[in-house]
Phi, psi and omega in degrees: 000119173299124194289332188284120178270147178253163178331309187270346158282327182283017166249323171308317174323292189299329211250316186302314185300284159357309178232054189277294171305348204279292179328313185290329162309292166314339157265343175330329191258349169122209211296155171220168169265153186292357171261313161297334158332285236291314188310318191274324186211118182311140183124184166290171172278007172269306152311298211264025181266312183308312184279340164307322175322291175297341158253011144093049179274131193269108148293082178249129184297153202157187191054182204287308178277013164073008185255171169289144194235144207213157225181117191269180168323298205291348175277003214268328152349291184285300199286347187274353183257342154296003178230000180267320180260003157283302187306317145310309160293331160281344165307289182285338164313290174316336150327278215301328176301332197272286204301304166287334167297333187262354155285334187276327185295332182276325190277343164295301171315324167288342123345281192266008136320299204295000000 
């Protein structure tokens, strides 16, 4: 393998790295959504999918809005038990919403009985 890089890999190099860091910054404090990743951080989307690679970033789909979320390993933890007591409260929303339709459908019914 030739050790010598010409000028445009050793920039390519150089851009990737830059913005390998960038991602890392912008993930550091925990999950983003993939539109603020694009926002935050610079390069194409093929760069920060590479750099996402290089820093072994978990992509999951999630939250309220159902989009994606990027994520380093170590947030993966904080976020399955947050989306899991997210995922539990809309479960009993969805109950409770059951539930008053068949009290209203019953207190109709019991009307027009009457």
């Amino acid at each position: 393998m030739n050790a010598r890089l010409t000028a445009a890999e050793r920039e390519s190099q150089d851009d990737l790295d830059y913005v390998t860091l960038r991602l890392e910054e912008a993930l550091s404090e925990g999950p983003k959504s993939c539109f603020d990743v694009d926002l935050e951080v610079p390069g194409s989307e093929k760069q920060q999918y590479r750099a996402a690679d290089r820093l072994g970033v978990i992509k999951s789909k999630g939250g309220y809005d159902n989009s994606w979320y990027w994520m380093l390993p170590k947030h993966l933890p904080q976020w399955r038990a947050k989306e899991e007591k997210r995922k539990e409260k809309q479960k009993h929303a969805h109950n409770d919403r059951k539930k008053r339709r068949r009290r209203a459908r019953a207190a109709d019914g019991a009307t027009v009985a009457s």
